[in-house]
C-alpha positions, 0 to 999 in steps of 0.5 A: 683458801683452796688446794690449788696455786698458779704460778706464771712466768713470762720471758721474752719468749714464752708464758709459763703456767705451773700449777701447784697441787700442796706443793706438787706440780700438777699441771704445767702449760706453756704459751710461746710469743709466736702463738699467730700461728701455734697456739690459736686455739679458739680464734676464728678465722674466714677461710677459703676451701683449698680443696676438697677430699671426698675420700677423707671427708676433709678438707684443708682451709687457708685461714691465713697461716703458713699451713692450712687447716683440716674441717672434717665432715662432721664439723660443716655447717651448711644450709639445706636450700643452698646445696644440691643433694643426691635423692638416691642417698639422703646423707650429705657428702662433703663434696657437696658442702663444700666447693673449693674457693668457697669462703666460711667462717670457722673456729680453730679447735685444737692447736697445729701439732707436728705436721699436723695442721688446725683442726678446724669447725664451723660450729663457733662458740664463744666462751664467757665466764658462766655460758658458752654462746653457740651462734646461728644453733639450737644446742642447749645444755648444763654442766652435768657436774652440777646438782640436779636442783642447781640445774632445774634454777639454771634451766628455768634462768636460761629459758627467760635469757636466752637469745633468739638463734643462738644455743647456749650451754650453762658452765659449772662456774655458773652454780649459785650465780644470780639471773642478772649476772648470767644475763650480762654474761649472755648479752656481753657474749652476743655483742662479741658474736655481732662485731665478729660478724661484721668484722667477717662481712668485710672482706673475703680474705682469709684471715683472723676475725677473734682471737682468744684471751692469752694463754694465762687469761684463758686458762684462769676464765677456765679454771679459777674458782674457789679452789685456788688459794692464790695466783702469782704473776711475775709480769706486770703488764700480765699481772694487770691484764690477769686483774682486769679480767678477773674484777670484771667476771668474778670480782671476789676471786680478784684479791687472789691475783697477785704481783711476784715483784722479782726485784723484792724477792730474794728468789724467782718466782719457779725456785721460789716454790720448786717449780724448776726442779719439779719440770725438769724432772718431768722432762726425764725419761725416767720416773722414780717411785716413792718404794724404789720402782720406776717408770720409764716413759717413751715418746713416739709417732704412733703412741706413748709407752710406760713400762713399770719396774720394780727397780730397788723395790724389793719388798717385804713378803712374797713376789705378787705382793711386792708386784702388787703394792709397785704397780699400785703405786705407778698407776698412780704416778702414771696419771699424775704424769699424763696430765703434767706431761700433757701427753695424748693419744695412744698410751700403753702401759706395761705393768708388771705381771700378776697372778691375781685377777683381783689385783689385776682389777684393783690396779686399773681402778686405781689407774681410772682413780688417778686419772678422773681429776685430769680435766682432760678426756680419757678413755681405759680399758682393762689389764690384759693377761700379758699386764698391758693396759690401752688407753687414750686421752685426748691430744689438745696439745704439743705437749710439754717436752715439745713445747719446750725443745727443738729436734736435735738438729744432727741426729733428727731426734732418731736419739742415736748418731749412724757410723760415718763407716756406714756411708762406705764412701 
């Protein structure tokens, strides 16, 4: 029935959505109610150019919220005929491109961080089940998970379907999928693409034009598939939503959504499978592994750092060996922490030292090992001779601890509290 299950759980406040690996909490996202201005990530917008800043090749767009957005360089779409280039130099600067009071339409591709405003594109998509619409493109491409017989199906459906000025990228849902229902799922994503169009064309106001499915929806349009075993929604209204959708895209998927009636149940839904226990342990500094070591996980402006111990892990034979077996387990637990963490950017790890190269390979490769089933890209380099491995993953969000905490108010999240005597007064 499949390996995976999601819980949701809705409060006043927020969405949460668990994901479960056997009994293991893999995954775990959260969706707060004021998303008009955190969690837009997808929407589309029109927004005017504030200004431009030839020296970042950026510039910061009112799309109607509190902070404005960021449209790098490489993310502006323009016309040749409608700009003035420079014939001692062929490449387009942004200043070119873009004039500040200028109107554009453009799509938000990763969430405000921080004091970190929207990233921002003018090269919308639109997702649906089985493609991704690119408007006014040429791209074309096909998941590069699927087969290559399945892409040679899928190219040949996609030539006969595909619509006139429009790109069209074929998703890994899309596997064994008829020709008719890749069809509907292009002309139900082109109507989508002409009414926000229209809807753009109303007024020049910054201001939203499409906005994404919820939090959960979205994630179940990019994830659900024949490896969820089941998915429990504790919210009606959500619950019927979830349905909906999922009749309407994958109807025989649909009989796996199903209603967690709290008022029938002797335990709420995150107790129920050990949810509550497992993230809260997810927000400690501290990770216990299975053999007695530990990882101790810091959070910081510039990076996050995990130092391994071997803690009570005393072993059995001799020092490298215990070493060895110690950092092949935290390698394994650091990856399972970075996806359920949700931590992204630059990440260091201090493994324990060791004497062996072979070891010191084995190590990483099963750190890469651990980290391919994260969805989420990532890039590792080797151990250093001081056992210090630099890697990155992609920030796509806040992250968990953030998403479900404030700063501390008196000591503004520096940790410690300064002497008043310090003051001198």
């Amino acid at each position: 029935m499949g390996r995976y299950l999601m819980c949701v759980h809705a409060t006043p406040s927020a969405t949460h959505i668990a994901t479960l690996e056997g009994r293991n909490l893999v995954e775990h996202s959260v969706a707060k109610a004021t998303n008009e201005t955190t969690q837009i990530d997808g929407n589309i917008y029109v927004g005017r150019v504030q200004n431009v800043l030839p020296g970042m090749e950026a510039a910061f767009i009112d799309i109607g919220i509190p902070k404005n957005g960021v449209l790098y360089r490489g993310d502006v779409q323009y016309d040749q005929e409608d700009v003035e280039q420079s014939r001692s130099r062929p490449s387009m600067r942004i200043e070119e491109m873009l004039k500040s009071g200028q109107t554009i339409l453009c799509q938000v591709t990763k969430n405000p961080i921080g004091a970190k405003g929207a990233r921002l594109t003018q090269e919308v998509s639109l997702p649906g089940r089985f493609v991704v619409l690119v408007p006014n493109s040429s791209a074309f491409g096909i998941s590069k998970r699927l087969g290559d017989t399945e892409r040679r199906r899928l190219r040949k459906i996609t030539d006969e379907i595909r619509p006139d000025g429009h790109g069209l990228i074929v998703r890994t849902a899309a596997e064994g999928v008829s020709a008719e229902e890749l069809r509907r799922d292009v002309q139900s994503l082109v109507a989508k693409w002409t009414e926000i169009e229209q809807r753009a064309a109303t007024s020049n106001q910054p201001r939203l034009v499409y906005q994404d499915l919820d939090l959960a929806v979205r994630i179940l349009r990019e994830e659900l598939n024949s490896d969820y075993r089941g998915v429990l929604i504790d919210d009606r209204e959500l619950f019927d939503k979830v349905r909906d959708y999922v009749t309407a895209v994958n109807p025989e998927l649909a009989d796996r959504i199903e209603y967690y009636d709290t008022e029938a149940e002797e335990l709420p839904l995150f107790e129920r499978y050990f949810v509550h226990e497992q993230l809260h342990k997810a927000l400690d500094r501290k990770v216990w592994l299975p053999s007695g070591g530990s990882l101790i996980i810091e959070r910081t402006e510039a990076l996050t750092v995990i130092d391994v111990n071997t803690g009570k892990n005393i072993g059995k034979s001799n020092l490298e060996e215990t070493v060895f077996r110690n950092n092949l387990e935290a390698a394994a637990e650091v990856a399972h922490q970075l996806r359920l963490r949700d931590i992204g950017g630059i990440i260091v790890i201090d493994f324990i030292d060791m004497e062996t190269k072979q070891n010191r390979e084995a190590v990483a490769g099963a750190l890469r090992e651990g980290l391919s089933r994260d969805k989420t890209r990532t890039q590792v380099f080797d151990i250093s001779e001081l056992g210090l491995v630099e890697m990155t993953r992609k920030r796509v969000s806040e992250g968990l601890l953030e998403s479900v905490s404030t700063v501390c108010s008196v000591c503004e999240g520096r940790g410690t509290i300064l002497d008043p005597d310090l003051s001198f007064g």
